[in-house]
C-alpha positions, -999 to 999 in steps of 0.1 A, spaced: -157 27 652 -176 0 671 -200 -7 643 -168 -14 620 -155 -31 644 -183 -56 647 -186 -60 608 -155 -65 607 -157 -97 631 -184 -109 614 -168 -108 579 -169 -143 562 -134 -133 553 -124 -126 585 -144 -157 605 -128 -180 577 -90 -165 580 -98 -168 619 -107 -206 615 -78 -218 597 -50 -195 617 -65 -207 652 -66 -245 639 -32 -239 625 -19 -224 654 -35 -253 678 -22 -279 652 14 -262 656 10 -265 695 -3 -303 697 27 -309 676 50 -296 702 32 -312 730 29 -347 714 68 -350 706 81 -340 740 54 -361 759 57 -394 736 91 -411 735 108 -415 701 97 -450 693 63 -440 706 61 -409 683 67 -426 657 35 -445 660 16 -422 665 30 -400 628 23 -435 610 -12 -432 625 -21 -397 618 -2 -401 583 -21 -428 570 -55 -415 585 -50 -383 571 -44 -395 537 -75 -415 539 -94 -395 551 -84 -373 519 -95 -400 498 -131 -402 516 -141 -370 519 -125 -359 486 -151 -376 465 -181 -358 489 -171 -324 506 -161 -307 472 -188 -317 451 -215 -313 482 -202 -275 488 -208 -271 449 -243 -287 446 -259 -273 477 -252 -238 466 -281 -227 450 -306 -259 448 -341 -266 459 -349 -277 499 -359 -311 479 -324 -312 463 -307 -303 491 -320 -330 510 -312 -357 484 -275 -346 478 -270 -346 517 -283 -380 518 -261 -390 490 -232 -375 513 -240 -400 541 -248 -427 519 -212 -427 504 -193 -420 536 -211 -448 550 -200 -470 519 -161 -461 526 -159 -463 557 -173 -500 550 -147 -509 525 -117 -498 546 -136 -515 575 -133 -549 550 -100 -541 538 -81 -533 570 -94 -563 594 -92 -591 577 -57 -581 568 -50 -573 609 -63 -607 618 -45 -628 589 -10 -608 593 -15 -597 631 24 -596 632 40 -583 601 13 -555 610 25 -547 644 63 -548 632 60 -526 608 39 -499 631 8 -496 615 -7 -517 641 -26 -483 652 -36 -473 615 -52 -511 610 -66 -516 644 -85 -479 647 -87 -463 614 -130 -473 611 -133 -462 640 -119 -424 632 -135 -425 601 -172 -432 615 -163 -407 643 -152 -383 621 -180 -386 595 -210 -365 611 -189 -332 617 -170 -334 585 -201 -335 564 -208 -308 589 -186 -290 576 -191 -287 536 -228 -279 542 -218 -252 566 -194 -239 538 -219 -247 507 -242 -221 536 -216 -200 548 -220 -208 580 -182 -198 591 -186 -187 630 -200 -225 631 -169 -238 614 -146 -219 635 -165 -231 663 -163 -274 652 -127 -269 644 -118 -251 676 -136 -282 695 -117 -306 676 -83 -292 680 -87 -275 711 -99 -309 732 -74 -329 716 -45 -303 734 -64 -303 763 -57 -340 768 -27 -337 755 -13 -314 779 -29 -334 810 -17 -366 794 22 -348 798 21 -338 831 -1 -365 845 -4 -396 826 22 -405 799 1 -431 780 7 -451 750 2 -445 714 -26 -462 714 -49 -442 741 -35 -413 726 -52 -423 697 -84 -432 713 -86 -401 733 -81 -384 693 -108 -403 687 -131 -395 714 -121 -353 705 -139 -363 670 -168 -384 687 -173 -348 707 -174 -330 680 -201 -353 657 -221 -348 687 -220 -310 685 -226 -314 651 -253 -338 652 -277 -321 682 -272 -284 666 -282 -302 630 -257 -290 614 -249 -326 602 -280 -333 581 -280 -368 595 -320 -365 592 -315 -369 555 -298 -398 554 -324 -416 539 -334 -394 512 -305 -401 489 -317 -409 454 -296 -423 425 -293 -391 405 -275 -370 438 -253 -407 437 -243 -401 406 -239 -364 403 -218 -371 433 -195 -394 425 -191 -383 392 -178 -345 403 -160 -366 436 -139 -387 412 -122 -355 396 -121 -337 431 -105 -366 449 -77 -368 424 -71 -327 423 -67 -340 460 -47 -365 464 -22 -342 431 -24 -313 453 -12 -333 484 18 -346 461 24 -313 448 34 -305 481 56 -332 492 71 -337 463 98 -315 467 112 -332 502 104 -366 489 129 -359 457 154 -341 478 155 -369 502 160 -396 478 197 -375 463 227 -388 483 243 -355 481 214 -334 494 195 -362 517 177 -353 552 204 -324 549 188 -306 522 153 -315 530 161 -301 566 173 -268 552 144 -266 522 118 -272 553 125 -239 567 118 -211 541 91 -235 526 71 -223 559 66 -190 545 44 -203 519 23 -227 546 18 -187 565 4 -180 527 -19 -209 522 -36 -202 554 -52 -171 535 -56 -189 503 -76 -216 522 -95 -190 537 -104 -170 512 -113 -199 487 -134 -212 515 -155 -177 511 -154 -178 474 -169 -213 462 -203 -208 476 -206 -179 461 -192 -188 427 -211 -225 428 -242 -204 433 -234 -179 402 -231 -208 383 -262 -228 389 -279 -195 389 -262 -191 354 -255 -161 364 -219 -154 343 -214 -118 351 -217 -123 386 -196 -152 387 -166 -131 365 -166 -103 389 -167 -131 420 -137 -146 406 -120 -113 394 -125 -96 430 -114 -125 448 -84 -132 426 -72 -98 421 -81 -89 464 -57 -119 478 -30 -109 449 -29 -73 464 -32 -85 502 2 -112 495 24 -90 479 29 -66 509 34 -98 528 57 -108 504 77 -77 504 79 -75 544 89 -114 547 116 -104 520 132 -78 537 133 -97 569 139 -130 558 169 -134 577 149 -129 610 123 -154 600 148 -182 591 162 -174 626 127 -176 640 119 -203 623 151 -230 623 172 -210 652 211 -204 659 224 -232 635 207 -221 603 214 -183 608 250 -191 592 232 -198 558 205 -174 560 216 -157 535 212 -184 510 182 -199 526 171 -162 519 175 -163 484 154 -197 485 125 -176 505 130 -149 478 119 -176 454 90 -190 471 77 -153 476 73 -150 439 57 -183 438 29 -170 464 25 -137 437 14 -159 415 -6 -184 440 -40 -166 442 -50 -170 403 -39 -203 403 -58 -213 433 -89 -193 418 -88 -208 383 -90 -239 400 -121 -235 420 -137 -214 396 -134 -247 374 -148 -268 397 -180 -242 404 -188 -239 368 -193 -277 371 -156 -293 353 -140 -310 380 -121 -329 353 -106 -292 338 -91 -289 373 -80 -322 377 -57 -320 341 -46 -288 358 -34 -302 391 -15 -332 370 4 -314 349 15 -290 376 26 -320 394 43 -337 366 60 -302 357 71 -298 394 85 -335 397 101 -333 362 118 -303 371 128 -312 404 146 -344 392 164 -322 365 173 -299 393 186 -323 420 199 -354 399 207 -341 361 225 -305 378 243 -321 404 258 -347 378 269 -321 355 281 -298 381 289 -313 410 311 -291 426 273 -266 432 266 -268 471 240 -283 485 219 -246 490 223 -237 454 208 -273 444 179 -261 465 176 -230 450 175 -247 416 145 -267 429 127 -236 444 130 -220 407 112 -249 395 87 -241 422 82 -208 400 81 -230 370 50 -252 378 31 -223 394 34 -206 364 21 -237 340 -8 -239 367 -19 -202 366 -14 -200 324 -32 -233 322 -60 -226 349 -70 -195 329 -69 -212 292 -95 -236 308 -113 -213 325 -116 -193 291 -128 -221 275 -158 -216 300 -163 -180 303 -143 -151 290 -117 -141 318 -88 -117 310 -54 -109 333 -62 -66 331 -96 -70 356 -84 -89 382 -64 -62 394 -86 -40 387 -117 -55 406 -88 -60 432 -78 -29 437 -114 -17 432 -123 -36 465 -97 -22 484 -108 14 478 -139 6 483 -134 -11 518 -115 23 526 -145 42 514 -171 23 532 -148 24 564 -139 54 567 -158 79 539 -194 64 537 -206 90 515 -177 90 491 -188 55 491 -224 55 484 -223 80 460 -201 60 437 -226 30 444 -257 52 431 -232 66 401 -223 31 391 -260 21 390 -266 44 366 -239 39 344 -257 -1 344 -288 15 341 -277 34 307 -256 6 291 
């Protein structure tokens, strides 16, 4: 039991899934500190902050940490050290254009700047980005090694020292935005540094970046960065088009926030099983090894299909509960049509693990640009659709209520998950053969076989020799 135990701990799976639901959990909790320890005005600084740094920083490392993952898995030490380089070399060069973008305009339009709140985002944004640098190349040559206790370990260092201050700035100190942000920017500076004296960084090859690893890189980055920055519209989309409508405004997009946190609970396990997934799929692929990479993507596809729809099926029948948990005493009057909404987006998670697996199955075989159309046309499908739903409905029907508006636009939601899936899997084909049938089959495959190894070991191993031979023969 023991033994199981401690393979179990040591799962990628499981160290990857632990990663992203302790930094999720931490992220939730620095949230709730920050907004009763920062007055209103305050706050607000701080959102402009984070929100343009974050979306920068999506830009930056968009164009390296995909396309780094992809190339390191399964080069020479030589090449390795070139596309590392290559890494540091463009980080370097962004963080030097925003640095000549973003002062120049602070020191010609100091005012204007500090009126309109990004004082914080203009003044300390190069900072962030060369403190974040080190541990977030850190990071995609830890996933291109599956290195994922290390991972668990920056990420916990990050969040956690950030809450630490946090919670001493609430009870102690009450500063400012702005050495809130500096102390966010120390939390990254401590984290580099873990990074950097562990090696983990590959700092030491920042020299060694030649012009083919510059290409290769920005030429897979480009696509990347834009299934990026479609991704991170796919999401908001939804509130940003609900918040423009008159009739449903901050109303609606309060009441569509709450059973959209279902699917946030499901893209934790996405993100952590992808993370697993494209090392070993990016190393098929340069190995050309196509038989391996099909059962890869089948078992991984068909596995998190099988693990979300019991999820699925207990968040349905208690989806009251979780809109109480969730929004409290003055939502629980509507729960039963915020329910129907959740109902949709637990279909849309069914379908969320092929999607998601297309996708970076695309961008392992080496066609960035294949996922990039993807992403796009999902998007457009999605904002098409919700612009039918919450301005074309509402004209022709306007006595609807606001929640069945919403559960128009959670349909669509359906809708473009759907295109994304269908499409994913045509380009995909056009790759390598992939059919629907297998990917439940390897799924449920694994799952037996997890419950033989666990529990019958010789069941297990006896099918292992039996399959061998049937190889063998054919």
């Amino acid at each position: 039991m023991f033994a199981t135990i401690r393979k179990i701990i040591h799962d990628q799976n499981f160290l990857s899934l632990t990663g992203n639901t302790i930094t999720a959990a931490l992220g939730f909790l620095t949230f709730f500190v920050l907004v009763r320890s920062l007055e209103t005005d305050v706050f607000g600084e701080w959102v402009l902050f984070i929100t343009a740094a974050t979306l920068v920083d999506l830009l930056r490392f968009g164009i390296t940490r995909v396309a780094l993952t992809r190339f390191l898995s399964g080069v020479s030490v030589e090449e390795r050290r070139h596309f590392i380089g290559s890494s540091w070399l463009i980080g370097l060069l962004s963080i030097l254009f925003f640095s000549i973008l973003l002062y120049p305009i602070l020191i010609l339009f100091p005012e204007p700047i500090r009126n309109s709140g990004f004082y914080l985002f203009f003044m300390w944004y190069p900072v962030l980005a060369f403190s974040n640098l080190p541990w977030g190349n850190a990071l995609s040559i830890l996933q291109a090694d599956e290195e994922f206790g290390k991972i668990l370990l920056l990420r916990f260092v990050s969040v956690a020292s950030f809450l630490v201050y946090l919670v001493l700035n609430y009870y102690l100190w009450r500063m400012s935005a702005e050495w809130v942000v500096i102390w966010y920017i120390l939390t990254n500076v401590l984290t580099s540094m873990i990074s950097t004296f562990f090696n983990w960084d590959g700092v030491k090859y920042i020299f060694h970046a030649k012009k083919y690893s510059n290409v290769a890189t920005i030429q897979f980055g480009k696509y990347s960065m834009g299934t990026s920055i479609g991704s991170s519209l796919l999401k908001s989309a939804d509130a940003f088009i609900i918040g423009l409508s008159p009739f449903l405004g901050t109303t609606g997009v309060a009441l569509y926030s709450i059973p959209i946190k279902y699917t946030e609970l499901i893209e934790i396990i996405v993100r952590s099983f992808s993370a697993t997934a494209f090392p070993k799929l990016s190393k098929a692929s340069i190995e050309n090894d196509l038989a391996r990479f099909r059962k890869i993507f089948y078992q991984y596809a068909g596995a998190l299909t099988f693990l979300i729809i019991p999820i699925g099926i207990f968040f349905g029948i208690f989806a009251k509960e979780f809109i109480y948990l969730i929004g409290g005493k003055e939502y629980l009057s509507l729960s039963g049509e915020l329910g129907i909404i959740m109902q949709m987006f637990i279909i849309f998670t069914f379908l969320l693990a092929i999607d998601r697996f297309t996708g970076i199955s695309l961008d392992a075989l080496n066609k960035p640009d294949k996922n990039f159309y993807k992403t796009i046309a999902m998007t457009s499908a999605n904002i098409i659709g919700d612009l039918i739903a919450v301005f074309v409905v509402h004209a022709l029907f306007p006595e609807l209520s606001v929640v069945f508006i919403l559960i128009c636009v959670s349909i669509v939601t359906i809708g473009f998950e759907i295109v994304g899936m269908m499409l994913g899997m045509y380009f995909l084909n056009k790759e390598i053969t992939v059919k629907y049938a297998p990917i439940f089959k390897e799924g449920f495959l694994f799952y037996r076989d997890l419950y033989l190894k666990t529990f019958r070991k010789k069941q297990y191993l006896y099918n292992q020799i039996k399959s061998g031979s049937k190889n063998r023969i054919k």
